[in-house]
C-alpha positions as CSV (number, residue, x, y, z in Angstrom):
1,X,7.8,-42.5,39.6
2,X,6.4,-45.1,42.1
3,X,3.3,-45.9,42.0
4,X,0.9,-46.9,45.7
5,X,0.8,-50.5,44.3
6,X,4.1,-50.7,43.7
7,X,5.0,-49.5,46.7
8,X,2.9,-51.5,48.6
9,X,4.9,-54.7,46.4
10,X,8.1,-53.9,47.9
11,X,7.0,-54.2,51.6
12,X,8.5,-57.3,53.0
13,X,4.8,-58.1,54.9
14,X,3.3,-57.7,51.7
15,X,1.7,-60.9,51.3
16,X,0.6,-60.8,54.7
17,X,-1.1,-57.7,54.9
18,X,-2.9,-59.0,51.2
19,X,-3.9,-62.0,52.8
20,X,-5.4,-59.9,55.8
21,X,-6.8,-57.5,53.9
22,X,-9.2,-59.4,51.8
23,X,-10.0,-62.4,53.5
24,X,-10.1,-61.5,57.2
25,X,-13.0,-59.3,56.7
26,X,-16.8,-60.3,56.6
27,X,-16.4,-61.3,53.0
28,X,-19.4,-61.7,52.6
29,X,-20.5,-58.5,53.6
30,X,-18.5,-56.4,52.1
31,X,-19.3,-58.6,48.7
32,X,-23.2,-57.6,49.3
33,X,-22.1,-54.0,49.7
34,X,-19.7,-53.7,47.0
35,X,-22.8,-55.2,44.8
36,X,-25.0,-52.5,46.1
37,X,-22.5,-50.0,45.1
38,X,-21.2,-50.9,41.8
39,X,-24.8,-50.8,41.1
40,X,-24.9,-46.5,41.4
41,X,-25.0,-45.1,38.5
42,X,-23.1,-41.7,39.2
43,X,-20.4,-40.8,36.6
44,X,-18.7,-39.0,39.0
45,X,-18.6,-41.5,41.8
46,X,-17.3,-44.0,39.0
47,X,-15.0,-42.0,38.1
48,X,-13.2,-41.6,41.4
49,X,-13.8,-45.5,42.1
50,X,-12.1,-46.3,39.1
51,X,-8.9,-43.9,40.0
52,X,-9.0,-45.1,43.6
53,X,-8.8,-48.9,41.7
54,X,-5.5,-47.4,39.4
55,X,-3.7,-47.0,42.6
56,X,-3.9,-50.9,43.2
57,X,-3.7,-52.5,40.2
58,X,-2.8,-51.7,36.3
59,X,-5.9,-50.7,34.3
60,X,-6.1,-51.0,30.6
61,X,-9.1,-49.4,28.8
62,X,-7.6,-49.4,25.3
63,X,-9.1,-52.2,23.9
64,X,-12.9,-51.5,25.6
65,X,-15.7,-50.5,23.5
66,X,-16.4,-47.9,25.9
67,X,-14.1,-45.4,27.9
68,X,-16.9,-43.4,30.3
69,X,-19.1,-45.2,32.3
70,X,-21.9,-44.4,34.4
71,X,-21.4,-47.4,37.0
72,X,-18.4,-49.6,38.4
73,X,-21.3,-52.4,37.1
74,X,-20.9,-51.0,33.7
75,X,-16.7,-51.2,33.9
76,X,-16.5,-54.2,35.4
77,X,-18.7,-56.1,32.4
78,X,-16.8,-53.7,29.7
79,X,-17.1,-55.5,26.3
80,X,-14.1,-55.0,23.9
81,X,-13.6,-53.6,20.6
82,X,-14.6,-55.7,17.7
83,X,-11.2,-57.7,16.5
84,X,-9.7,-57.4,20.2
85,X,-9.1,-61.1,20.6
86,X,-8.2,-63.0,17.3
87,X,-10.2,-67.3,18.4
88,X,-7.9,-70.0,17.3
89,X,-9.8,-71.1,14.3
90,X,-8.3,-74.7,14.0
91,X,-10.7,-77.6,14.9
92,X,-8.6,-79.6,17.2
93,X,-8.0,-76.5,19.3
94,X,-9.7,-75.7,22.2
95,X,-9.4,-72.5,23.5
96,X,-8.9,-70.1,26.7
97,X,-12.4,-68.8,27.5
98,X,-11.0,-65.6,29.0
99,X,-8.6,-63.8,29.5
100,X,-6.1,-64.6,31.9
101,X,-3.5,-65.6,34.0
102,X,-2.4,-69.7,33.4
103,X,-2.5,-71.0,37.5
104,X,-2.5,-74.2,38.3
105,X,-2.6,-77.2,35.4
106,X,-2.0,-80.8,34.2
107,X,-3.3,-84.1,34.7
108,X,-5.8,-84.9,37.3
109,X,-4.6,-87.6,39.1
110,X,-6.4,-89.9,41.5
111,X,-9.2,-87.5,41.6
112,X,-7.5,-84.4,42.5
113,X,-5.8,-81.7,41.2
114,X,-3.3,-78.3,42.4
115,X,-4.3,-75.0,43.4
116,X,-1.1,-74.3,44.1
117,X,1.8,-76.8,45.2
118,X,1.0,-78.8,48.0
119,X,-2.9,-77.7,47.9
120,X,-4.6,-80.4,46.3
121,X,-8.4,-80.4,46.1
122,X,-10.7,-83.6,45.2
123,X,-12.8,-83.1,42.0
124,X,-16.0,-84.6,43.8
125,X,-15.9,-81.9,46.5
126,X,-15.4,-79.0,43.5
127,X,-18.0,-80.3,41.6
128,X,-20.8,-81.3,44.5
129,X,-20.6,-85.2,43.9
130,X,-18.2,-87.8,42.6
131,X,-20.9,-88.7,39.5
132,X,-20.8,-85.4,38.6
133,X,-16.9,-85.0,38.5
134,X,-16.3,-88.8,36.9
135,X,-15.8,-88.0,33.1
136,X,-12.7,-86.0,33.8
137,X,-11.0,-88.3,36.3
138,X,-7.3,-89.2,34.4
139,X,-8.0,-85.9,32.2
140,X,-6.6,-82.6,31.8
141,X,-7.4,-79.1,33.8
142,X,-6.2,-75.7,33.1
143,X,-7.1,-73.0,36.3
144,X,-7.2,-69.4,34.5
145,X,-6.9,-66.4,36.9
146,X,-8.9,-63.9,35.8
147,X,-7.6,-60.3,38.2
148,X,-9.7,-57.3,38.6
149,X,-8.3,-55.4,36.1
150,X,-9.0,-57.6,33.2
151,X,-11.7,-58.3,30.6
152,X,-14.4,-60.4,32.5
153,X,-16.2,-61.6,30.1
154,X,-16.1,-65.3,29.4
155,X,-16.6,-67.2,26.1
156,X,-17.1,-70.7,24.5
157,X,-13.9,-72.5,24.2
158,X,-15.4,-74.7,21.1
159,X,-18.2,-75.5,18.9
160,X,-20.8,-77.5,20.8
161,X,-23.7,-77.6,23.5
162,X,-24.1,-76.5,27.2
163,X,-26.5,-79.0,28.2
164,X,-26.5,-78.4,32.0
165,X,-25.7,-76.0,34.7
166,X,-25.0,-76.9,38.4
167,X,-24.8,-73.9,40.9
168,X,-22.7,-74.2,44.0
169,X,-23.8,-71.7,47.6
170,X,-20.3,-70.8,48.8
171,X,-18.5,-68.5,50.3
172,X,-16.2,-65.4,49.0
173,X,-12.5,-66.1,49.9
174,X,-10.4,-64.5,47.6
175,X,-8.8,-66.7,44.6
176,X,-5.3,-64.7,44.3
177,X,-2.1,-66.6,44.7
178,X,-1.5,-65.7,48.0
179,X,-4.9,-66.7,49.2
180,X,-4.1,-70.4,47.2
181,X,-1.1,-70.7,49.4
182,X,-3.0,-70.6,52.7
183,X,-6.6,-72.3,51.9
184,X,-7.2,-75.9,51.7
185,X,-9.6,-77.2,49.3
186,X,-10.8,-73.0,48.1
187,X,-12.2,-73.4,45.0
188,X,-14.6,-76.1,46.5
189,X,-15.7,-73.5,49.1
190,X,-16.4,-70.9,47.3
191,X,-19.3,-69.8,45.0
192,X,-19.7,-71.3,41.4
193,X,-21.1,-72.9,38.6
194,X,-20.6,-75.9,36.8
195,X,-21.1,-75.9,33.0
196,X,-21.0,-78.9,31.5
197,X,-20.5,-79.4,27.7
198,X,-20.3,-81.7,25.2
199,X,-18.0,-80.7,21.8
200,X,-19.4,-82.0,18.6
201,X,-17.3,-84.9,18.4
202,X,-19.6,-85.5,22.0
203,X,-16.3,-85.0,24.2
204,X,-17.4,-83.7,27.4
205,X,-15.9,-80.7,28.6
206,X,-16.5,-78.4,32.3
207,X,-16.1,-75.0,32.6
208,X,-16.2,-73.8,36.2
209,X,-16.2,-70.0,36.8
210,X,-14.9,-69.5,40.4
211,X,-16.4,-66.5,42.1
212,X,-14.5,-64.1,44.6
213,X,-14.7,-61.4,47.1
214,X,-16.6,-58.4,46.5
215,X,-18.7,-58.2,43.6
216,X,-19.3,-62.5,43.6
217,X,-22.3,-62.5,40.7
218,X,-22.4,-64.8,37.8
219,X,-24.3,-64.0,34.8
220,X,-24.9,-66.7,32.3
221,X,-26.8,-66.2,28.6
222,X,-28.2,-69.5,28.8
223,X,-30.2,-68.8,31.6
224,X,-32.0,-65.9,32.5
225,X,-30.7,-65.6,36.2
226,X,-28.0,-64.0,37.9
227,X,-26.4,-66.4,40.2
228,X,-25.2,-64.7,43.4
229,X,-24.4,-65.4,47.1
230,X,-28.2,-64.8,48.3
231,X,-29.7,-66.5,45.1
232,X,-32.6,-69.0,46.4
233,X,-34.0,-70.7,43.5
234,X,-33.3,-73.9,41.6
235,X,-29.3,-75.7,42.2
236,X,-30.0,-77.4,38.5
237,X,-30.3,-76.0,35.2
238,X,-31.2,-78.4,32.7
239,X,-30.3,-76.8,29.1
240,X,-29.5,-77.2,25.5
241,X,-27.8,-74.0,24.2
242,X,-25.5,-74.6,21.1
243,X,-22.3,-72.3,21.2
244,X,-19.9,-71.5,18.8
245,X,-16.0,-70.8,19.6
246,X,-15.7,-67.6,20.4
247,X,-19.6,-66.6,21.4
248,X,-20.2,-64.7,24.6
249,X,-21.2,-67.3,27.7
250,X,-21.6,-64.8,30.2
251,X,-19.6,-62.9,32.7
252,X,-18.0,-62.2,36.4
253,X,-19.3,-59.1,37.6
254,X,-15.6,-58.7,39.3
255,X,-11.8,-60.4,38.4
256,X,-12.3,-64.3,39.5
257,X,-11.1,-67.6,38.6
258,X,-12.5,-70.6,35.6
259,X,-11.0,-73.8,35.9
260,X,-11.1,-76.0,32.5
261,X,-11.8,-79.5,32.4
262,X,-11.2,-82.0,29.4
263,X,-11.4,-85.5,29.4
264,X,-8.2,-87.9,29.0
265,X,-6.2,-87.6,25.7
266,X,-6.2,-83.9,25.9
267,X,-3.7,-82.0,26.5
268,X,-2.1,-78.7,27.4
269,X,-0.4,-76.4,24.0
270,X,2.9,-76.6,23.9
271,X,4.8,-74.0,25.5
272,X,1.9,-72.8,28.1
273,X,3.5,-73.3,31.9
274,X,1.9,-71.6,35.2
275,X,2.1,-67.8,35.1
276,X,1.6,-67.8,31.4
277,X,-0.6,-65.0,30.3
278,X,-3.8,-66.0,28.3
279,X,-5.9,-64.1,25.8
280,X,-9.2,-65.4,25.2
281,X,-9.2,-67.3,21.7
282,X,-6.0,-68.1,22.2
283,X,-4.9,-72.0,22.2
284,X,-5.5,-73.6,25.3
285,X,-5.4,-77.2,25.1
286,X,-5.5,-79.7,21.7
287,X,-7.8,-82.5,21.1
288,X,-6.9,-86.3,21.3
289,X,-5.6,-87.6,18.5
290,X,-8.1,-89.4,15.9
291,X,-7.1,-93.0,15.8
């Protein structure tokens, strides 16, 4: 039996009528709204939300530690069952902090990299300043699409220490492929964060959770501040907060975006290629090489 979304896939103005749809709205409107509401906490009203969601895109509850909630706030963060996502346990593996969708990857060159073919984007502008961005110019970058429907909780790719947090003001275009296609330079306009990390071998490694229409909030356990569209305080988190592979960092409180930095003489795992689905724990990219 067809389904609304699948439907609404086979019309041939489909990507048009996305690209309408959630971007030539008062984003940021409707983002402080859909904050408000996800906030409610009404079973019932959940409920329907939830079914209204189904009809859009493919929701998969089986592996979350709970099945009834009393807020879309509550599904949106769902945790999963314990042994849901097996972490690469090798050393020289660094691994996909979410789960995901592979966008976007390869070698930064000249100080930009892809959001999708013929959309480059300069690192300096993504991370607010070219000092800022300098350790990964030459390196490697994965972009891992995180949808609505999916896990949203984000995790530490490695063992080592988030020693600094930079948050970005931005706006709330969407970050699907379609929205890629059609805006230059997104990820550096919209709202994020930069983590920056060092791995024990003192590698230093950026983690960049992209946020996105409607519900736009980061939460990060390092700090004890939810970073959002009207958030006022401080741009610069100075921190020391030693993570192990696998540990909880924090979460979207809707589907977004994280783009992965590593320096050069990392590189990609074999056999990972844009549109490649991603577990989190699972092998992402492989350390350089001891000499």
């Amino acid at each position: 039996m067809m389904t609304f979304r699948h439907w609404l896939r086979g019309l041939g103005a489909q990507e048009d009528l996305n690209f309408l749809l959630t971007n030539r709205i008062p984003r940021l409107a409707l983002t402080h709204f859909m904050g408000w509401f996800s906030q409610i906490q009404n079973p019932w009203i959940c409920r329907l939300s939830i079914y209204i969601w189904r009809l859009f895109t493919d929701i998969d509850l089986s592996e979350a530690r709970e099945r009834h909630f009393n807020s879309l706030h509550a599904f949106f963060i769902r945790e999963l069952k314990d042994g849901a996502r097996v972490v690469d346990p090798r050393d020289h593996i660094l691994t996909s902090p979410c789960d995901g969708i592979l966008g976007s990857c390869g070698t930064v060159q000249a100080g930009q990299v892809y959001q999708a073919k013929g959309f480059p984007y300069p690192l300096d502008e993504l991370f607010g300043n070219a000092m800022a961005a300098s350790p990964w110019h030459d390196g490697v970058y994965a972009t891992i699409r995180i949808t609505s429907a999916m896990y949203h909780r984000f995790h530490a790719p490695f063992d080592g220490r988030l020693h600094r947090i930079d948050y970005l003001h931005g706006d709330t275009w969407n970050v699907n492929p379609i929205a890629l296609k059609r805006v230059e330079k997104l990820f550096c306009k919209n709202e994020r964060a930069v983590l920056h990390l060092t791995t024990a071998d003192q590698h230093p490694i950026a983690l960049v959770p992209v946020a996105a229409i409607l519900v736009a909030s980061i939460r990060l356990h390092a700090i004890d501040t939810v970073l959002h569209t009207r958030y006022q305080g401080p741009h610069r988190f100075d921190t020391v907060h030693d993570v192990k592979k696998g540990q909880e960092m924090g979460w979207f409180q809707h589907g977004s975006t994280i783009l992965v930095f590593a320096p050069k003489g990392f590189e990609l795992f074999p056999g990972l290629d844009t549109g490649s689905p991603l577990k989190m724990g699972q092998a992402l990219m492989s350390f350089p090489t001891p000499s």
